[in-house]
N, C-alpha and C positions, 0 to 999 in steps of 0.2 A: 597642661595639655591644651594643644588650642584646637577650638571646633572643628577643624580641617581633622584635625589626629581622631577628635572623636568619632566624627560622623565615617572615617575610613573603619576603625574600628567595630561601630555599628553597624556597617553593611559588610563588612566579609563576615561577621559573626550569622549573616541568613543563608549561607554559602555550608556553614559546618553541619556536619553530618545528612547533608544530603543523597539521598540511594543516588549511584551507579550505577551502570549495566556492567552486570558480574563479567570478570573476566574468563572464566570458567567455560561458562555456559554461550559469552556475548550478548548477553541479553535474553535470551530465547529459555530459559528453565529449564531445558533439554540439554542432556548430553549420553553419550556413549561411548564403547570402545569400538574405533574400529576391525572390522571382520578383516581387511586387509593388513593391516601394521601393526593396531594391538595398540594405538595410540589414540586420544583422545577424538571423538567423532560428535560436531554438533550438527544440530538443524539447520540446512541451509534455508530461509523463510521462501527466497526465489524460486527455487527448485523443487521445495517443500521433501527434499531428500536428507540424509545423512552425509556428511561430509568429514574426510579425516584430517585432522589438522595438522600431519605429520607429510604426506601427499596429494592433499590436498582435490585427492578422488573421491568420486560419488559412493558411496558404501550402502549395506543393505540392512543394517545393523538394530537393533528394536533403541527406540528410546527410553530413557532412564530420567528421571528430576535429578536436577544439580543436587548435589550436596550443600556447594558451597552460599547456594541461594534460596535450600527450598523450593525450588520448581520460579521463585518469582521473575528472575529474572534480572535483579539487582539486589545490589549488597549494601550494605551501609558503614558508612566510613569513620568511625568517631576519631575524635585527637587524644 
């Protein structure tokens, strides 16, 4: 292996298991069901509303923490 191979090696390996923003929730550790569709409704941070991801309208809906994040917001990836 020549250094080139190594050092490529050693720097994607700071890359592995680093948190994303859960796709779930988008980041935001909130999600819920929409009051209109019945489909997935997150936080919009702009608007500070509920938004349904299916229509893409404003909803009234309570917030819930992600399942898939824990409330944090990101998930973490392992290989």
């Amino acid at each position: 292996m020549t250094q080139d191979q190594h050092d490529h090696i050693e720097h994607s390996r700071q890359f592995d298991n680093v948190p994303k923003d859960c796709p779930e929730c988008e980041g935001t550790g909130k999600v819920s069901l929409s009051d209109c569709c019945g489909a997935i409704a997150i936080l919009n941070t702009q608007l500070n509303k509920m938004t349904c991801m299916s229509c893409f309208k404003p909803c009234d809906s309570e917030l819930d923490t992600c399942d898939d994040c824990y409330g944090t917001g990101e998930v973490q990836y392992e290989d």
